[in-house]
N, C-alpha and C positions, 0 to 999 in steps of 0.2 A: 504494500500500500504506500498509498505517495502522501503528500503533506498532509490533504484532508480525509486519509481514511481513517479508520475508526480509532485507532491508537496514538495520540498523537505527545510528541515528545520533545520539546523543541532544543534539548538539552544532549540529546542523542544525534549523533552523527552517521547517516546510512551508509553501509558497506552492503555490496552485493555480492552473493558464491552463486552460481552456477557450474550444476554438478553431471555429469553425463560419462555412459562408456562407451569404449572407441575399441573394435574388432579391426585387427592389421588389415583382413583381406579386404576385397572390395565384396560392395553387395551383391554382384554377378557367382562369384567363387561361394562365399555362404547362402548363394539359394541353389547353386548347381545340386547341394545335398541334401534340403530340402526337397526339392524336385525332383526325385530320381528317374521320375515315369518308371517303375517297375523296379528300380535298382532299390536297393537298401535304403531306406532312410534315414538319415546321419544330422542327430544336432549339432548347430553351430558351437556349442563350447560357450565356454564362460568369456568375455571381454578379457582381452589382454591389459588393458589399462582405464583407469578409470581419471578422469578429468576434475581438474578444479578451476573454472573460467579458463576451458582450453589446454592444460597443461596440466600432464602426468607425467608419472613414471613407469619405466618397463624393463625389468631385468634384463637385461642386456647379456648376460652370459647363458639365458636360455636358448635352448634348440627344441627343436619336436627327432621325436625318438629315432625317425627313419628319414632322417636328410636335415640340409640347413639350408632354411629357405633364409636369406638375407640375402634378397636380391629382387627388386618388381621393375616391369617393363610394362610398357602399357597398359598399368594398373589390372599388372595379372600378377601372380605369386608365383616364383619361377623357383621349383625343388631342382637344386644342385646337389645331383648325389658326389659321394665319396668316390675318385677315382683320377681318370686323367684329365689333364690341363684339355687336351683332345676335344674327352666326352663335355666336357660341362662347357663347351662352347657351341655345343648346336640350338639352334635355331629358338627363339622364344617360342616360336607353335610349338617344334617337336617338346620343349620343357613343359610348357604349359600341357599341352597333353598329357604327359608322363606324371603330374602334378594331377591331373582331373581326374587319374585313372586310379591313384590310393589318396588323396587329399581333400576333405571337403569340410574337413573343421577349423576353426582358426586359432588354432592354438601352436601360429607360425610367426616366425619374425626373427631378428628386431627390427625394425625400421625408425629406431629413434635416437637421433642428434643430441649432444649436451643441453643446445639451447632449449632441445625439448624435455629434457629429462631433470632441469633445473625446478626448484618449486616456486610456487608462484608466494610472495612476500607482498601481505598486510601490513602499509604502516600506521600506527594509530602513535598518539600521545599518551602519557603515564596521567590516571588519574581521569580522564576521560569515557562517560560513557558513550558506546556505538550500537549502532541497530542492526545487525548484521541479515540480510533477507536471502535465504536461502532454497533455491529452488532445485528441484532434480528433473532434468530431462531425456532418464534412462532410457534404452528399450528393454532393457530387463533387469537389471540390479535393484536390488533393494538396498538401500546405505544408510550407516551411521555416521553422525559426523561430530566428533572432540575435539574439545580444545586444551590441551596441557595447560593444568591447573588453574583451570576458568571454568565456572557454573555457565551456565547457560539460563536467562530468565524467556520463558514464551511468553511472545506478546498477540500473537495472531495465527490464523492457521489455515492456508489457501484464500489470504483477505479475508478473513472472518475474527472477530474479536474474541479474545479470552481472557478468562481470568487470570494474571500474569503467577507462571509458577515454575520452579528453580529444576532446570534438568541436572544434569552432568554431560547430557550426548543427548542426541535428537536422530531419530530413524525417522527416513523417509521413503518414501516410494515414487515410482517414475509420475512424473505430473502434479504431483505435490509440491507447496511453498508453505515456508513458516518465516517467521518473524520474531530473532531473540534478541536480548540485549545483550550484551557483550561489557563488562567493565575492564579497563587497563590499569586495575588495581595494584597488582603484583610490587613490589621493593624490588630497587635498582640490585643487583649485588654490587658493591662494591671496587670487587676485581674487573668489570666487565663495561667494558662504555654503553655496552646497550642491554633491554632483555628480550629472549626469542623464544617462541614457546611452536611447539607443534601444533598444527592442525591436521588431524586425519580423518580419511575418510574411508570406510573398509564395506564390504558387502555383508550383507545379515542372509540369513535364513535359507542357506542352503553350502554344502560342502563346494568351497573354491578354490582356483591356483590364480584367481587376480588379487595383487600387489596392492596396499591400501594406498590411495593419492594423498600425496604431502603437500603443506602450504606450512609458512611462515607467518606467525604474528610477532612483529616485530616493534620495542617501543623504547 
């Protein structure tokens, strides 16, 4: 909600998180296994990475069990097997074929750069409170989302007002937004010019291998 919805706080400073996950392959390669027309039917797998305004992280030293796909070409997923300099030079079809023919889950990659694999960094001031509005625009994760050692107060829930009450974490679902305050309470230490605290964000309710998305709250 913006100035004049139901919550209004003129003391609170709005930060916005949008939250979403992100599958390496394109949506051609994770429907080929959905669609088998008669072949097996193969789910897509769990998201490789999960997003905080755009930017996650992704293990980087993962492979899938039977080849290493770090490589895409005209936004196909190209399985470079194990062998010679020779073989793993033929043609994007013949790869991409050889790819469609045991590959239909995307639990492939990496395809992710430092700049992308950096967290994204909230800066607030010490003593300030902030309205943080947090929205999830999954296609299928369910998330939680903490803050190292910060309460979470709810103020609102998809634009709807609530009685304001003190989480620890906030689970959300795809299409869902809430509205928490955020205090920058925390003591300086000492040692440290600044203070930094985690933000996570991890999938609930069901067995995963995606990586929780980091962010920075920095003050």
């Amino acid at each position: 909600m913006e100035k004049y919805g139901p919550y209004q706080d003129e003391d609170a400073e709005p930060m916005s998180t949008l939250l979403s996950d992100w599958w390496h392959e394109s949506v051609y390669a994770q429907a080929a296994g959905l669609d088998g027309k008669g072949k097996h039917w193969q789910w897509v797998g769990e998201p490789q990475t999960l997003l905080i305004n755009g930017r996650g992280q992704f293990g980087c030293s993962l492979r899938r069990r039977d080849g290493a796909c770090d490589t895409k070409k005209d936004q196909h997923m190209l399985c470079l097997e194990e062998g010679s300099k020779d073989k793993q030079k033929q043609s994007g079809e013949e790869s991409k074929a050889r790819c469609d023919q045991k590959i239909h889950r995307s639990e492939c990659g990496p395809f992710c750069e430092k700049t992308q694999c950096s967290p994204v960094v909230f800066r607030v001031h010490r003593g300030k409170t902030y309205r943080l509005r947090i929205a999830s625009t999954t296609s299928l994760s369910a998330l939680n989302v903490t803050v190292q050692g910060h309460n979470l107060t709810v103020v609102d829930a998809d634009g709807n007002l609530v009685e304001p009450f003190n989480v620890t974490g906030i689970a959300i679902y795809s299409g869902e937004s809430y509205s928490v305050l955020l205090k920058a309470d925390k003591e300086k230490k000492a040692t440290e010019p600044s203070s930094a605290y985690w933000i996570t964000v991890r999938t609930i309710g069901r067995k995963h291998r995606t990586p929780p998305a980091l962010a920075i709250l920095r003050y």
